[in-house]
C-alpha positions in Angstrom: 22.5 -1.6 24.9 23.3 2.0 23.4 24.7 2.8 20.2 28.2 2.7 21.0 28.0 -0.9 22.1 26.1 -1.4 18.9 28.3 0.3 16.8 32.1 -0.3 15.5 30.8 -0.5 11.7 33.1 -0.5 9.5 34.5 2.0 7.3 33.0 1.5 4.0 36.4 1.9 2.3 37.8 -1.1 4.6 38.3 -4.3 1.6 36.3 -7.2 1.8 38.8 -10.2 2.6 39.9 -8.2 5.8 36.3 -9.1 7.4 35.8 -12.2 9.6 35.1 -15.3 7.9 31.2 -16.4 8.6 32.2 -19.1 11.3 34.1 -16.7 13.2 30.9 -14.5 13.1 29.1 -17.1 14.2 31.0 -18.6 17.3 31.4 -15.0 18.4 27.9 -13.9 18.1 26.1 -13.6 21.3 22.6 -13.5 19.9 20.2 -15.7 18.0 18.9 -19.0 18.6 22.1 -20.8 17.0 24.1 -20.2 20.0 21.4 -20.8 22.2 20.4 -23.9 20.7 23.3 -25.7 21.8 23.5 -24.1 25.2 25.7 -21.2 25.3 23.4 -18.4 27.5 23.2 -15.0 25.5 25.9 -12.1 26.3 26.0 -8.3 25.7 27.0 -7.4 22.1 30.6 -6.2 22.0 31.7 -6.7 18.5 28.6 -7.8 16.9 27.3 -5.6 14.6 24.1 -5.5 12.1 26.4 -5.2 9.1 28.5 -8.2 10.5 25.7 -10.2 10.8 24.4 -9.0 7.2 27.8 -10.2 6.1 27.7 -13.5 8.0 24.5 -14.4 6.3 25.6 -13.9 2.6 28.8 -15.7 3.2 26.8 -19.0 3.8 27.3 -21.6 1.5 24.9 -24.0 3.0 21.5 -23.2 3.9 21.1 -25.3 7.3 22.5 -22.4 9.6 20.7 -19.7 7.6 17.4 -19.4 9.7 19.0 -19.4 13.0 21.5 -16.4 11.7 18.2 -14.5 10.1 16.7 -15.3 14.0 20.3 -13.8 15.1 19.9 -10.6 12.7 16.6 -10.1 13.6 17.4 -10.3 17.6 19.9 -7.7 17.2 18.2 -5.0 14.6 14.8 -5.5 16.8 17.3 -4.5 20.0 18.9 -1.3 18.4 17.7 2.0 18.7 16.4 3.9 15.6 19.5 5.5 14.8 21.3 2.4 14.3 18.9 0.8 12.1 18.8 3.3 9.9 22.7 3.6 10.2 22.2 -0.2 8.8 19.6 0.2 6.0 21.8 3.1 4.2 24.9 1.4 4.1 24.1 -2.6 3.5 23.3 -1.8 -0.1 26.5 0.2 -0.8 28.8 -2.3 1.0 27.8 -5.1 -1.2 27.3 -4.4 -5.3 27.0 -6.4 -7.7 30.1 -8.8 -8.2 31.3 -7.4 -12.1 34.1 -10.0 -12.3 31.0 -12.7 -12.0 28.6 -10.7 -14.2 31.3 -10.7 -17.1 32.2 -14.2 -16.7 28.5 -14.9 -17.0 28.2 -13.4 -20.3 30.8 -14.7 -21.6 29.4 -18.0 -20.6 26.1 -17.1 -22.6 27.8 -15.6 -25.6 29.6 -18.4 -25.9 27.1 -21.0 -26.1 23.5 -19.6 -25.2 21.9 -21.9 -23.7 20.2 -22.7 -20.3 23.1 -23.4 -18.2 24.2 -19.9 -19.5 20.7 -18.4 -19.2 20.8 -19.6 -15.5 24.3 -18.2 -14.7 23.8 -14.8 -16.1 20.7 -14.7 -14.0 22.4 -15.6 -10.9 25.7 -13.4 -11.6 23.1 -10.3 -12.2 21.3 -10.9 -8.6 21.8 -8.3 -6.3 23.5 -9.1 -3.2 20.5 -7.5 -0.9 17.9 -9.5 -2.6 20.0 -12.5 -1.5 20.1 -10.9 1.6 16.4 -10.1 1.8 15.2 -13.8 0.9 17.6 -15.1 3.7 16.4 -12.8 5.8 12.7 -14.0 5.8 13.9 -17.7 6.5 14.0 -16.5 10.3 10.8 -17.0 12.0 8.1 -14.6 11.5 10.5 -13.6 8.5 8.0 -11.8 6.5 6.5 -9.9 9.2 9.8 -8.6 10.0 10.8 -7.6 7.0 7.5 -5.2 6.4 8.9 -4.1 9.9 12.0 -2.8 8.9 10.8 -1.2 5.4 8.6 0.5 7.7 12.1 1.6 9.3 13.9 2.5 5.8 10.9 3.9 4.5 10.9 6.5 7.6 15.0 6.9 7.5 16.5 10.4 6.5 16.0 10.9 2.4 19.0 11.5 0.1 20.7 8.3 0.3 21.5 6.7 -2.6 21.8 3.4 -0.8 18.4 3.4 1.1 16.8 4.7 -2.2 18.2 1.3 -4.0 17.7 -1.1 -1.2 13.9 -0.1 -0.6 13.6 -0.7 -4.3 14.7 -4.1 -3.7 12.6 -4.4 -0.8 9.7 -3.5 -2.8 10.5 -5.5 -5.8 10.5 -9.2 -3.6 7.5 -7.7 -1.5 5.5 -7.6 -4.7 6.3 -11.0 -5.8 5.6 -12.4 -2.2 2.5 -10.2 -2.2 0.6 -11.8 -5.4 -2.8 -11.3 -5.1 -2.8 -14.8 -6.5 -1.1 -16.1 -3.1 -3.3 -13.9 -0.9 -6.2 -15.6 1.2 -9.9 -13.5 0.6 -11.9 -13.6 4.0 -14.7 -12.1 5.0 -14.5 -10.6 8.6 -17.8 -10.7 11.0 -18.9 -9.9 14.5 -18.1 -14.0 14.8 -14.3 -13.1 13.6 -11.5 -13.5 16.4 -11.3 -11.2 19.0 -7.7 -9.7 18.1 -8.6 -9.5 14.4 -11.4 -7.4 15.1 -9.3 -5.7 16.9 -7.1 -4.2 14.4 -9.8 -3.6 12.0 -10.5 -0.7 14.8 -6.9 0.2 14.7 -6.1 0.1 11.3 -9.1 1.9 10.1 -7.8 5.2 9.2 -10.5 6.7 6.8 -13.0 6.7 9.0 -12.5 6.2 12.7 -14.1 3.2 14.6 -15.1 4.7 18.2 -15.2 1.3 20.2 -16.9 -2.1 19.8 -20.7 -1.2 19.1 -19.4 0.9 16.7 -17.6 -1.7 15.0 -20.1 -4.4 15.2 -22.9 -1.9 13.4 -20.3 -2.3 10.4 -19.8 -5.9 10.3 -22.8 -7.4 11.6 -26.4 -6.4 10.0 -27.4 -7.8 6.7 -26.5 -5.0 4.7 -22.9 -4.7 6.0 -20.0 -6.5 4.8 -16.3 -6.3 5.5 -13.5 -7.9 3.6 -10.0 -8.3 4.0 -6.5 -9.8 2.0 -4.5 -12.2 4.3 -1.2 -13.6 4.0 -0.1 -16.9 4.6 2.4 -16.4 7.3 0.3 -13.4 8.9 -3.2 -15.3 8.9 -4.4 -12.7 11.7 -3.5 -9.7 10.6 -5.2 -8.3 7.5 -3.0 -6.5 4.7 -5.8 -4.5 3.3 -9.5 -4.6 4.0 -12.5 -2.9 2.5 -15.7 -1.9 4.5 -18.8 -2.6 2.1 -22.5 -1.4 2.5 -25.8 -2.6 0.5 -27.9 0.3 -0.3 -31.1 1.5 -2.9 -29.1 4.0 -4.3 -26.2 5.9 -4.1 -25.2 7.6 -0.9 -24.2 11.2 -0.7 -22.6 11.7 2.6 -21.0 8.8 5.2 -23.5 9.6 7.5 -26.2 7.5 6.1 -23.8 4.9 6.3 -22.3 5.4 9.4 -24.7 6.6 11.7 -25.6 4.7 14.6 -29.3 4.9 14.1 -30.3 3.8 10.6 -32.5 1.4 8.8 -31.7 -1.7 7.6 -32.0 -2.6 3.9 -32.9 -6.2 3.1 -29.9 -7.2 1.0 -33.0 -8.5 -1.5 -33.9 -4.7 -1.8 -30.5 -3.5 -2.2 -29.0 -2.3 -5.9 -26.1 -0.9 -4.8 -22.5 -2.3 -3.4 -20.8 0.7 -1.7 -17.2 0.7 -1.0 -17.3 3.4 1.8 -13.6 2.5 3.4 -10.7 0.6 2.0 -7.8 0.6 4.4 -4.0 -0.5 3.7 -3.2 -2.0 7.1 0.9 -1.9 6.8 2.8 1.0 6.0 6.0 -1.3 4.9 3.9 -2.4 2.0 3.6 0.9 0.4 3.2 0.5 -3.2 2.3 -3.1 -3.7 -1.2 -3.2 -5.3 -3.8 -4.9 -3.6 -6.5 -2.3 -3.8 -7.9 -3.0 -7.0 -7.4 -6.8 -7.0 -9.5 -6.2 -3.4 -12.4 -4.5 -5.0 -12.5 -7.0 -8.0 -12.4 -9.8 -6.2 -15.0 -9.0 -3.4 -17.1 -7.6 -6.5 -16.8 -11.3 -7.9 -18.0 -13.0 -4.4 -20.9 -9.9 -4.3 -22.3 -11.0 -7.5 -22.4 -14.4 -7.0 -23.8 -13.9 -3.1 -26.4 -11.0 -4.8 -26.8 -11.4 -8.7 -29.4 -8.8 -8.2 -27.0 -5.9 -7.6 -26.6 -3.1 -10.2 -23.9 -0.6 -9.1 -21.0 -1.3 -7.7 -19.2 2.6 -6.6 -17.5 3.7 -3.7 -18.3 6.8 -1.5 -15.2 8.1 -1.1 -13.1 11.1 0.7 -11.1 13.7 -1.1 -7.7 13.8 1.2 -6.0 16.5 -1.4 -9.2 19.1 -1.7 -8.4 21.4 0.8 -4.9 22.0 0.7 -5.7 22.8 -2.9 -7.9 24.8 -2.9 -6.1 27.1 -0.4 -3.2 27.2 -2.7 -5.4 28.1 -5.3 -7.6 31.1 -3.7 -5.6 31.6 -0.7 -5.0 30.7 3.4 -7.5 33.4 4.3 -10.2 33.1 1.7 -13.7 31.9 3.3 -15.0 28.4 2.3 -17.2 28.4 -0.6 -20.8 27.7 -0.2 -22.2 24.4 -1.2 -22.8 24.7 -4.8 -19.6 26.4 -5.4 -17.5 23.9 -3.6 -18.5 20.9 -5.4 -17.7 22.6 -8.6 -14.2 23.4 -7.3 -14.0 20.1 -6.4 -15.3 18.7 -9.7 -12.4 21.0 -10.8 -9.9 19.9 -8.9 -10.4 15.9 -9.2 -10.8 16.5 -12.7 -8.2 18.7 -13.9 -5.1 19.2 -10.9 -2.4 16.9 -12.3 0.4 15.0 -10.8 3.4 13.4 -11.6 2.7 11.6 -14.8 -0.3 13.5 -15.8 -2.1 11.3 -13.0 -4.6 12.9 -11.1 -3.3 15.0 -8.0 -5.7 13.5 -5.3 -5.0 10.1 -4.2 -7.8 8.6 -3.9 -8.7 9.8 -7.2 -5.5 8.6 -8.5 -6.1 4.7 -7.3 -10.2 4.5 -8.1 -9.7 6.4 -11.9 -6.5 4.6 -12.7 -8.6 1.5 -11.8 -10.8 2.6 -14.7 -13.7 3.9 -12.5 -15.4 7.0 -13.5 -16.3 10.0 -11.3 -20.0 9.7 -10.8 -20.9 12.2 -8.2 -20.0 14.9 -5.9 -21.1 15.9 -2.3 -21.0 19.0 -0.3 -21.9 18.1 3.8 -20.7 14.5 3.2 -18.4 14.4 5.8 -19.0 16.3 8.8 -16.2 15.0 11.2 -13.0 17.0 11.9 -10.9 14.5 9.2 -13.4 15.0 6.4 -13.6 19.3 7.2 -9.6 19.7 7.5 -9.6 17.4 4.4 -11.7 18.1 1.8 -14.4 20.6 3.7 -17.0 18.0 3.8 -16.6 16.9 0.2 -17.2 13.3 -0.8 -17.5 11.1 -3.9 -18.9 8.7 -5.9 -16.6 6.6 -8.2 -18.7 3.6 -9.7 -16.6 1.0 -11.5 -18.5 0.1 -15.1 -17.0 -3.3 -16.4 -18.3 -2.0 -20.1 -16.0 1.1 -19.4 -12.9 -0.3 -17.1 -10.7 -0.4 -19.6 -11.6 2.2 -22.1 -11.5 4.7 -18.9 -7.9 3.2 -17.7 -6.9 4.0 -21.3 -7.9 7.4 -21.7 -6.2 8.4 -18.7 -2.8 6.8 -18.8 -2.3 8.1 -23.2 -4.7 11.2 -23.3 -4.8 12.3 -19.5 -8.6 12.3 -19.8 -10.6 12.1 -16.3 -13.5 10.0 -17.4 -16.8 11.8 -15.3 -20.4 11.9 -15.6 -22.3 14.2 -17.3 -23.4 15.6 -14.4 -19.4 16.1 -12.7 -18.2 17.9 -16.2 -21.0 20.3 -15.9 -19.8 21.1 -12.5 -16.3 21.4 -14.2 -17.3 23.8 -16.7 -19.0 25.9 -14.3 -15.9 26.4 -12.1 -13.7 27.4 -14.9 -16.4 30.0 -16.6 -16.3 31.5 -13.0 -12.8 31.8 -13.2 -13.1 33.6 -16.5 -11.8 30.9 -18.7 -13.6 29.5 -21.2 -13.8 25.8 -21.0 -10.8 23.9 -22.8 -12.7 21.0 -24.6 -9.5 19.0 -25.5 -7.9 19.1 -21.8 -9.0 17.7 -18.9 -12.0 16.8 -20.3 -13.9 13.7 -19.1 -16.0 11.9 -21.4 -20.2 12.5 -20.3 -22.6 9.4 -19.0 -25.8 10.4 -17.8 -26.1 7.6 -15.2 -24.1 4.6 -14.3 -24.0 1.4 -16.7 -26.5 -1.7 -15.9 -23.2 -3.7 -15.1 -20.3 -2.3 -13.1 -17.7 -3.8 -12.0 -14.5 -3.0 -10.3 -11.0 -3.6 -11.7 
């Protein structure tokens, strides 16, 4: 089909009670299992549209046809081009507000006698029509998984709509309920895991590249390596976020000794440290739903129990924003810093460069500080691969997560905008800015001195 078979959608202007009722949608639909279901054989689309279909589904008043339409919906949106879908996603929102004659009667009902029947009306009255239409969406099979599939969709579409701005916003909204880390299955994935799941560990992994099987099984197999992941109930196979772990003596300064393909082993018995080298959001169409810290803390929990011996639970982590900073801040054409010199820009950098909100500019370093981890350590040569030197010139870090300090630390930076840092980071900090030829600012950007990290971290 092309888009003009796909198309006649209707002006937005055209009033409601002109559209076709939901049973004539339905008999004239030519997809979705309904129709096939009692025999008639699928046509091409000639009136059909996405928006019809949208329509069709929140005209039902019963709920026995509703997964076959979803199924129908799903058919046609998974069968139109890009432009169409997108076409779709920034007008559904618009086409159906919220019903003020309903939301007014509704409060009236709960004015008048406040109580639960009111309560309950108002609520209803006050739903929007695309949350409707998203929950009736994921009755179709494979519903959910769908549904991350087209906010992947909106979340790529053309910006400065109004209407795809609010319906992502509802998208996210239900994704986050459905998302609970509370309904989310913790698994541990091994060389013994099925062959497709192990699979898209090597595709997913986007922080640091897996380069084929043996590579993969050095990272899940030996005694020091652990890999864990978040699974959904309807996606049991495919992981929404996992995190890469390694058991070490001490804290790492570069991936390498991580990575590399020749290494020795450390006897978990030996090991005090829990590394979290590589945590990895598997679907884009889940931006913004937090399972990265509920990850950490809850493999932390199962770490502790498995290896009460452990002392230091920290990440070695990449610095995505680093370089594109600091060649704002001295220049395309300046050289690269030596060593020395570039972790204290970096220190500089991850401690002071502010976002939106006063958060911290980097991302990475946005998501471990405003977990309440504290910047521990920085590394020049850390990361000698193409990503790490276009990145962040090499630079990695060390973000250990104190449980004495978790909270204090999330504190200081959401009020005060206070990096917390090791004594050894804000002495890099200081150094940076006396180069400058500013005098250190002791009441901004300041992060709060440890000399080394706490007998008993924890991540949040």
């Amino acid at each position: 089909m092309n888009a003009s078979t796909k198309g006649k959608v209707r002006n937005s202007s055209q009033p409601v009670a002109r559209r076709r009722s939901a049973l004539d949608l339905l008999m004239t639909s030519g997809l979705g299992k309904l129709l096939r279901g009692i025999g008639v054989a699928p046509r091409p689309a000639s009136g059909e549209s996405l928006l019809d279909l949208a329509d069709a589904l929140l005209s039902l008043r019963g709920r026995a046809s509703g997964p076959a339409l979803a199924s129908a919906f799903f058919d046609l949106y998974e069968a139109s081009d890009t432009a169409a879908r997108h076409e779709f996603l920034a007008k559904i929102h618009d086409l159906h507000p919220a019903d003020a004659e309903a939301i007014d009667k509704a409060i009236a009902q709960w004015q008048a006698k406040r109580d639960e029947d009111g309560a309950r009306a108002l609520n209803e009255a006050t739903e929007s029509p695309s949350q409707k239409l998203i929950r009736l969406l994921n009755l179709a099979p494979q519903g959910t998984q769908r549904l991350i599939d087209m906010r992947e969709d909106l979340l790529s579409a053309p910006k400065g709509s109004p209407g795809i701005s609010a319906f992502d916003r509802e998208m996210e909204s239900a994704f986050t309920t459905w998302f609970n880390a509370g309904f989310l299955e913790l698994r541990r994935i091994g060389w013994d895991s099925p062959a497709s799941l192990l699979e898209r560990i090597i595709r997913y992994e986007a922080v640091h590249e897996i380069h084929g099987w043996g590579d993969l099984r050095r990272r899940v197999e030996p005694v020091d390596r652990r890999c864990y992941g978040f699974f959904h109930p309807q996606m049991m196979d495919d992981p929404l976020i996992f995190v890469e772990v390694a058991l070490t003596e001490s804290l790492p300064s570069g991936i390498h000794q991580i990575i590399a393909e020749e290494r020795t082993v450390t006897e978990p018995r030996d090991a005090s440290c829990a590394i979290f080298y590589s945590i990895n959001n598997c679907r884009t169409g889940l931006r913004g739903i937090p399972f990265g810290n509920y990850l950490i803390k809850r493999v932390v929990g199962l770490l502790r129990e498995e290896l009460p011996h452990l002392k230091t639970f920290a990440t070695l982590s990449p610095v995505p924003g680093f370089a594109k900073w600091l060649a704002k801040e001295q220049g395309d054409a300046a050289r690269v810093p030596g060593a020395k010199d570039l972790r204290a820009l970096a220190a500089q950098y991850l401690v002071t460069a502010k976002g939106r909100g006063g958060q911290p500019k980097d991302p990475v370093a946005r998501f471990h500080l405003g977990n309440g981890a504290r910047l521990e350590a920085i590394h020049a040569n850390a990361d000698l691969s193409e990503n790490g030197q276009r990145q962040a010139h090499g630079v990695m870090v060390n973000y250990v997560y104190d449980l004495g300090e978790i909270e204090a630390n999330h504190f200081a930076l959401n009020e005060i905008g206070t990096v917390a840092t090791s004594k050894a980071v804000q002495t890099l900090v200081d150094e940076a800015e006396a180069k400058k030829g500013d005098a250190p600012d002791k009441g901004k950007g300041k992060g709060k001195g440890k000399d080394s990290p706490a007998k008993d971290p924890v991540a949040a």
